[in-house]
N, CA, C and O atoms as a GROMACS GRO file, in nm:
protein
  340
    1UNK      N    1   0.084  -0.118   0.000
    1UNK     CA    2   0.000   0.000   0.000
    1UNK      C    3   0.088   0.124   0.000
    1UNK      O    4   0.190   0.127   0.069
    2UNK      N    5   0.045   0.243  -0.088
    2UNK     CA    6   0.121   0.311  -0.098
    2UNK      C    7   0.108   0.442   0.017
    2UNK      O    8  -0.002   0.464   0.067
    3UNK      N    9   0.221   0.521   0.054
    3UNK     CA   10   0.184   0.580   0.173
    3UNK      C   11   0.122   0.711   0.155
    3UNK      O   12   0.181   0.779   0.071
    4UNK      N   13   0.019   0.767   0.210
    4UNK     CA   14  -0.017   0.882   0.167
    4UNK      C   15   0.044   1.015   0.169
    4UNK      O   16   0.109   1.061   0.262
    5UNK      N   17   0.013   1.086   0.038
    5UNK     CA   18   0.110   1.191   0.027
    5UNK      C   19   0.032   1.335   0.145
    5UNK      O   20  -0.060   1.412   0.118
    6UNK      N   21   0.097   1.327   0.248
    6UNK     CA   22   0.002   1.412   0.313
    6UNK      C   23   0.063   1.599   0.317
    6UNK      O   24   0.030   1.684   0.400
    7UNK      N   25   0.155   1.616   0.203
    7UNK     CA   26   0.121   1.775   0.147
    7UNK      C   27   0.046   1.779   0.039
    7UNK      O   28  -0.071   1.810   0.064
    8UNK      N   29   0.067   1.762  -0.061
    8UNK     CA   30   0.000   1.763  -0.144
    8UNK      C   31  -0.145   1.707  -0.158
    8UNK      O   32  -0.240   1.757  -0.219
    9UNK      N   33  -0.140   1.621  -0.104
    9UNK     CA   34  -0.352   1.510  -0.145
    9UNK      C   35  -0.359   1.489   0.006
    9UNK      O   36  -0.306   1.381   0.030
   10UNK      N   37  -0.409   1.557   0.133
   10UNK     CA   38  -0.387   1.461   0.228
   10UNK      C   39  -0.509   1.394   0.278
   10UNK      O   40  -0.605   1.462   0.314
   11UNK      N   41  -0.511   1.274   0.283
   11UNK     CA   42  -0.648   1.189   0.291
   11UNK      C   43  -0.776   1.287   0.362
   11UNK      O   44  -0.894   1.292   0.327
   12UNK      N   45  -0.709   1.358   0.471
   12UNK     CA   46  -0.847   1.381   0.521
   12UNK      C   47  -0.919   1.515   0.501
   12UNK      O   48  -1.006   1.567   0.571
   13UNK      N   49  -0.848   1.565   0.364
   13UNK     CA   50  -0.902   1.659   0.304
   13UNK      C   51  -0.968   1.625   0.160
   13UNK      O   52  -0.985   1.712   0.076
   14UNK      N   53  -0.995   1.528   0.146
   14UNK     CA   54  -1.071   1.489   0.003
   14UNK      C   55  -1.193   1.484   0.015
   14UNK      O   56  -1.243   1.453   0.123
   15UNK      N   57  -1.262   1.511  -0.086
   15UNK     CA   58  -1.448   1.581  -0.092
   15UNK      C   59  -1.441   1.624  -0.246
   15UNK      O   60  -1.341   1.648  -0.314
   16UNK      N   61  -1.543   1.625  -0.273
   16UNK     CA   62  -1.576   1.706  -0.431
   16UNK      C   63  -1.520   1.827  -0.458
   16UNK      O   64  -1.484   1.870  -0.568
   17UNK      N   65  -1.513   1.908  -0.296
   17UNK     CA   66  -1.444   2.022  -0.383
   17UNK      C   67  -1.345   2.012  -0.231
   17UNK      O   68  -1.376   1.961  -0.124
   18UNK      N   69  -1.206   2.088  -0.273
   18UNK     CA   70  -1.073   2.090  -0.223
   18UNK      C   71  -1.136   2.159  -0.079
   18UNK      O   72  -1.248   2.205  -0.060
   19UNK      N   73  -1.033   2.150   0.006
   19UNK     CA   74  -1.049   2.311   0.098
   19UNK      C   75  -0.975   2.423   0.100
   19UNK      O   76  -0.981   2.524   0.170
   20UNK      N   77  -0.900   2.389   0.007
   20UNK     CA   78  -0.792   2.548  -0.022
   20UNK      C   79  -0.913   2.593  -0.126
   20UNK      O   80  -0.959   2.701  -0.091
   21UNK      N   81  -0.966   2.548  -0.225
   21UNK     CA   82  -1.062   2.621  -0.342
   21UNK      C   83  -1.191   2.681  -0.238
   21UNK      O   84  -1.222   2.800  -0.236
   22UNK      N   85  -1.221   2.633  -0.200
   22UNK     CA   86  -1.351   2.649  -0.069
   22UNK      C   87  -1.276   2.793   0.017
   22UNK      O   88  -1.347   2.894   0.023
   23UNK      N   89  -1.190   2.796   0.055
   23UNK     CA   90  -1.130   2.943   0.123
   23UNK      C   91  -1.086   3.018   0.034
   23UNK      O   92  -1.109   3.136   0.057
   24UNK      N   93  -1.033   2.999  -0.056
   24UNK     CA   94  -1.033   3.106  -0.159
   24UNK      C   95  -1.133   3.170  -0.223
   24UNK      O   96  -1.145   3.280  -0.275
   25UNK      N   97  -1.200   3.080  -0.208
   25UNK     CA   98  -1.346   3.072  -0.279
   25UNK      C   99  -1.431   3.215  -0.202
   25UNK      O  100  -1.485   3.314  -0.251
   26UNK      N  101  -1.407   3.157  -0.031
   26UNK     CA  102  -1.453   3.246   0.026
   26UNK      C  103  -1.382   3.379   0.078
   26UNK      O  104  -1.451   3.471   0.121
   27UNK      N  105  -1.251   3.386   0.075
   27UNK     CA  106  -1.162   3.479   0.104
   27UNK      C  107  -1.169   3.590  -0.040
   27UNK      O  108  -1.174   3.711  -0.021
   28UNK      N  109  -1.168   3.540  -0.160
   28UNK     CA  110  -1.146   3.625  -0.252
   28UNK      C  111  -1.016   3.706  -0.272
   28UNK      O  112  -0.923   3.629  -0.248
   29UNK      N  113  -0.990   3.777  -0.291
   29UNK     CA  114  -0.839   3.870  -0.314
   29UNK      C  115  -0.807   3.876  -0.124
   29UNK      O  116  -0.696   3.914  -0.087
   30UNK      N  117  -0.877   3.848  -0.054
   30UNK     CA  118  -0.772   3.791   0.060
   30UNK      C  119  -0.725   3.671   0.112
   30UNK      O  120  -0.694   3.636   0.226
   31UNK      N  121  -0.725   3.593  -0.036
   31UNK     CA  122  -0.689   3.432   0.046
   31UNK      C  123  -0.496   3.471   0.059
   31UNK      O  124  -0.413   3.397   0.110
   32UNK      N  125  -0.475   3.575   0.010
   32UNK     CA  126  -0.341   3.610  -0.010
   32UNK      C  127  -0.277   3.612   0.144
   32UNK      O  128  -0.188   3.550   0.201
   33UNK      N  129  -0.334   3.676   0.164
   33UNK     CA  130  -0.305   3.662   0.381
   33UNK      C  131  -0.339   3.550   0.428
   33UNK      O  132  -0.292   3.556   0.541
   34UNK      N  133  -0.395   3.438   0.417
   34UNK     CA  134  -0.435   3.320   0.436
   34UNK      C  135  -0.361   3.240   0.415
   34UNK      O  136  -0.353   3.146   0.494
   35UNK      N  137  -0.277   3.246   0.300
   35UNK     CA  138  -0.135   3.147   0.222
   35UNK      C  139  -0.028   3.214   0.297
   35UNK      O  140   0.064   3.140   0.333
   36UNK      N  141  -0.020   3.351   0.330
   36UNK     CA  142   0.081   3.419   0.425
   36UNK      C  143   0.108   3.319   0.526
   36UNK      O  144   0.207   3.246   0.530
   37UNK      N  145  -0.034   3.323   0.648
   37UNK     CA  146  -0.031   3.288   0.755
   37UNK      C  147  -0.020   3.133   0.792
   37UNK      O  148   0.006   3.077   0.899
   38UNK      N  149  -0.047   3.087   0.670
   38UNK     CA  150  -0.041   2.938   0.680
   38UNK      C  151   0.123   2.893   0.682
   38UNK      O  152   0.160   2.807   0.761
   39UNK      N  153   0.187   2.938   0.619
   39UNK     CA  154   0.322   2.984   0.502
   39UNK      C  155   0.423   2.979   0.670
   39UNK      O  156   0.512   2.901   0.706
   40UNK      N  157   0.354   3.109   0.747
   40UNK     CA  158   0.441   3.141   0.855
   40UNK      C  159   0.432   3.023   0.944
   40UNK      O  160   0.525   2.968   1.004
   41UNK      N  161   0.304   2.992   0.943
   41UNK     CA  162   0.231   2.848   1.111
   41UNK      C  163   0.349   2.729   1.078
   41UNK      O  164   0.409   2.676   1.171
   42UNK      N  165   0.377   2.690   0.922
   42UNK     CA  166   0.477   2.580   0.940
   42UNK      C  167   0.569   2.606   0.959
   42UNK      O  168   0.644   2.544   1.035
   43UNK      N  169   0.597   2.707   0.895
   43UNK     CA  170   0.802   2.743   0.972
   43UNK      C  171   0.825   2.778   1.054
   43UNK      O  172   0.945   2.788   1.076
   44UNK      N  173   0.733   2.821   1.155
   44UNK     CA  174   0.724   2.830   1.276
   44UNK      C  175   0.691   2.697   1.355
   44UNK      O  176   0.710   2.731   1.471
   45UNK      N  177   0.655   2.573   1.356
   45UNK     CA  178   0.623   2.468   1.415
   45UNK      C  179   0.675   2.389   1.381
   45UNK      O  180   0.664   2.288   1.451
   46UNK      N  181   0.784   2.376   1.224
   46UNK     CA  182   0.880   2.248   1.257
   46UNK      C  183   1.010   2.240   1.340
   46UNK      O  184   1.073   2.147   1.390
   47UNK      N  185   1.021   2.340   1.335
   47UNK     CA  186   1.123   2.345   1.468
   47UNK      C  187   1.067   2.234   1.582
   47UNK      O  188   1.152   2.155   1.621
   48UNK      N  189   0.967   2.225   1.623
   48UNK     CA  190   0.890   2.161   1.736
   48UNK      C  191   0.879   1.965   1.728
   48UNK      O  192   0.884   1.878   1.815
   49UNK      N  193   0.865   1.962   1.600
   49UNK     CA  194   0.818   1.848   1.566
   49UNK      C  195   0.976   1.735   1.598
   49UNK      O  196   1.096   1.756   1.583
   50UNK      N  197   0.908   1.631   1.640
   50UNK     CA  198   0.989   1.509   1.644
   50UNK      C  199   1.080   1.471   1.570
   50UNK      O  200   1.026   1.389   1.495
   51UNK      N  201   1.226   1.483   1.534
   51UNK     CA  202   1.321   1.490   1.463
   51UNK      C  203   1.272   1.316   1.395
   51UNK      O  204   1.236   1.319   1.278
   52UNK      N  205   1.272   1.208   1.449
   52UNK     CA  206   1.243   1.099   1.469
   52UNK      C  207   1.144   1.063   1.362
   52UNK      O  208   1.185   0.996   1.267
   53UNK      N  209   1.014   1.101   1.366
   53UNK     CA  210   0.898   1.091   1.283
   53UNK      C  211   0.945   1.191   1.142
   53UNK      O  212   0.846   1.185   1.069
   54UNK      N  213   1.019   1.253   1.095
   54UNK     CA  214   1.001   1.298   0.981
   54UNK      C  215   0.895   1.412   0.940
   54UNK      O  216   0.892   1.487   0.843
   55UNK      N  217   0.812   1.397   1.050
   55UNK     CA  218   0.743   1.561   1.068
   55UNK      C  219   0.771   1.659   1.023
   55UNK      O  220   0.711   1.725   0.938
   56UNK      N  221   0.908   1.686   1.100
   56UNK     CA  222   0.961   1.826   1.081
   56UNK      C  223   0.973   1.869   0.898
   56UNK      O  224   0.933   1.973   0.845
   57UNK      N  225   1.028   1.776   0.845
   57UNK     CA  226   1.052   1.764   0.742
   57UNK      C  227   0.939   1.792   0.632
   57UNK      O  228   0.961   1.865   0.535
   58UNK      N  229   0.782   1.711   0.660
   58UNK     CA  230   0.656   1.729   0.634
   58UNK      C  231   0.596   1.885   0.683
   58UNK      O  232   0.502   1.926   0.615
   59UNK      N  233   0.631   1.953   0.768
   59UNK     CA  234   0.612   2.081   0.802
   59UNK      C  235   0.660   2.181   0.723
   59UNK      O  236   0.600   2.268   0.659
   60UNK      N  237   0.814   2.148   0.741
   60UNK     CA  238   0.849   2.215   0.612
   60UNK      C  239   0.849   2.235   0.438
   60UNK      O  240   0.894   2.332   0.378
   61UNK      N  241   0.782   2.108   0.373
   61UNK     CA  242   0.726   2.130   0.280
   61UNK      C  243   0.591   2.136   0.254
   61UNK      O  244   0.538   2.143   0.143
   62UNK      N  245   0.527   2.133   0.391
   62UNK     CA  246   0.408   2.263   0.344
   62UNK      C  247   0.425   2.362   0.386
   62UNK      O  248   0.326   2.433   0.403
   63UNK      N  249   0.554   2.412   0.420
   63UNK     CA  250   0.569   2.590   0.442
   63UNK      C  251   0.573   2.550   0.270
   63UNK      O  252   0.469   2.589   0.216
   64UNK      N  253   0.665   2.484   0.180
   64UNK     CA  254   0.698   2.541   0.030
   64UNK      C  255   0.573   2.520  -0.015
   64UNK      O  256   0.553   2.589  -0.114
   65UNK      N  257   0.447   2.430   0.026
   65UNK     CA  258   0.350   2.417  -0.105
   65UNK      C  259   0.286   2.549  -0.055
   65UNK      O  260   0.218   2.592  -0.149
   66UNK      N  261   0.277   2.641   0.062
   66UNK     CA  262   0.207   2.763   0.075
   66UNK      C  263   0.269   2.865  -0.006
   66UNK      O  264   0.200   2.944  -0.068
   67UNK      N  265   0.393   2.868  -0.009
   67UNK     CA  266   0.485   2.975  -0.047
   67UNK      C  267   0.423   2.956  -0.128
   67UNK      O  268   0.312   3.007  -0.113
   68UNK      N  269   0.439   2.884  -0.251
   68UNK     CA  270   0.388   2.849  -0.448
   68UNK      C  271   0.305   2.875  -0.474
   68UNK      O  272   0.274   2.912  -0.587
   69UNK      N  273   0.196   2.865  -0.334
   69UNK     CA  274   0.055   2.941  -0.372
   69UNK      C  275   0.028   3.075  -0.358
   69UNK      O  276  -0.070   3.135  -0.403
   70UNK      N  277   0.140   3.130  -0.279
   70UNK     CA  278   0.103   3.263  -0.224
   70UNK      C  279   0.157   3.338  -0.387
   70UNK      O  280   0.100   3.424  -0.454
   71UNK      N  281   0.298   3.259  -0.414
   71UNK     CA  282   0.361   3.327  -0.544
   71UNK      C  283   0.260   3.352  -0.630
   71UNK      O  284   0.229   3.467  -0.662
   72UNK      N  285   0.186   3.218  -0.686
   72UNK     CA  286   0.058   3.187  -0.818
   72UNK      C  287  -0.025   3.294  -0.752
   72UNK      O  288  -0.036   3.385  -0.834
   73UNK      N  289  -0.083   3.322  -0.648
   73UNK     CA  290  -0.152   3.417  -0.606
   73UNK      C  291  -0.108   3.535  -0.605
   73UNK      O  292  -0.206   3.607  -0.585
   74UNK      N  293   0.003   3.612  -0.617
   74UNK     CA  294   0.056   3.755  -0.566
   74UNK      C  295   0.041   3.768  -0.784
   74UNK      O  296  -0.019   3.840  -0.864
   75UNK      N  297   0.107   3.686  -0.788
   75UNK     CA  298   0.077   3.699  -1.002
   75UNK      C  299  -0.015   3.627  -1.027
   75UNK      O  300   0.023   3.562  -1.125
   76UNK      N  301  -0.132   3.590  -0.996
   76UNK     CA  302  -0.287   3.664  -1.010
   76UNK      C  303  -0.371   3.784  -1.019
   76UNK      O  304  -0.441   3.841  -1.102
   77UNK      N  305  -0.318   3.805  -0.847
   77UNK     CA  306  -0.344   3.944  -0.832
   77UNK      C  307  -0.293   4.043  -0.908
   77UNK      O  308  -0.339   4.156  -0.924
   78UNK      N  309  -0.172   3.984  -0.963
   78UNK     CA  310  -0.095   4.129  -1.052
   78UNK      C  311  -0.112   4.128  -1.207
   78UNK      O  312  -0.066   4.213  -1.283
   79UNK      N  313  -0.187   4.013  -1.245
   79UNK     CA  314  -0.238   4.018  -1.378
   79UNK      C  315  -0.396   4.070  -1.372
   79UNK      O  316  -0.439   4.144  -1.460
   80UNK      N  317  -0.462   4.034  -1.282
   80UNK     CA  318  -0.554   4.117  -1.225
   80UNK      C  319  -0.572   4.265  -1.220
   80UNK      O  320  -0.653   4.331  -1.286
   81UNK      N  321  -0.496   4.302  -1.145
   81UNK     CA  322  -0.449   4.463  -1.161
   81UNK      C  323  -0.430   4.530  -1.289
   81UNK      O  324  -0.485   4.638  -1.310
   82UNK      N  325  -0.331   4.455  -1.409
   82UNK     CA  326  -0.336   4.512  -1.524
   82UNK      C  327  -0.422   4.508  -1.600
   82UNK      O  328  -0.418   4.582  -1.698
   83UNK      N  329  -0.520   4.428  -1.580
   83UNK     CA  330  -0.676   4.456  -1.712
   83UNK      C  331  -0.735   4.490  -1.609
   83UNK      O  332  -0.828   4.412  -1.592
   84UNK      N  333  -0.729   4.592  -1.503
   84UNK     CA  334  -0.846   4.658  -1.482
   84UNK      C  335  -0.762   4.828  -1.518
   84UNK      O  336  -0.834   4.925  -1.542
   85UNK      N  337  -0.581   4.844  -1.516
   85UNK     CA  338  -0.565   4.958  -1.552
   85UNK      C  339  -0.602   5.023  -1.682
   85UNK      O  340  -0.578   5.142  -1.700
   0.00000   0.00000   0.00000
C-alpha cells in the first residue's frame, strides 16, 4: 500500500471540492493573507516536531507548497491589476 502523500492530497481533506478552493473561494483577493499565515504556522512549528517521525521535514514542505501558492496568487493578483488599468 502506498503511503499517503500528506502535502500535497492529504487523505483527510478529500471531498468534491478541495479546501484550499472552498477558502479562496470564500476569502477572494484575501486568500493572499491566508497562504501568508499558513506559510508562517509551518516554519514556525517544525522546529517543534519530532526529529524521529520525519514531521519536521513534512512541516516544512508545506511551508513550500504555501509559499507556491502565495507566489501563483501575488501573479494573479498582478495580472488582475493590469486589465483593470
Amino acid at each position: 500500500m502506498q503511503k499517503p502523500d500528506m502535502v500535497n492530497q492529504p487523505p483527510h481533506y478529500q471531498g468534491d471540492i478541495e479546501c484550499i478552493d472552498y477558502i479562496q473561494q470564500q476569502l477572494g483577493d484575501n486568500f493572499r493573507y491566508y497562504l501568508e499565515g499558513a506559510s508562517i504556522k509551518y516554519m514556525h512549528r517544525f522546529k517543534y516536531k519530532h526529529k524521529d517521525t520525519g514531521k519536521e521535514i513534512e512541516d516544512l514542505q508545506k511551508n513550500q507548497w504555501y509559499d507556491s501558492k502565495l507566489i501563483e496568487e501575488l501573479q494573479r493578483l498582478k495580472e488582475q491589476e493590469k486589465l483593470i488599468e
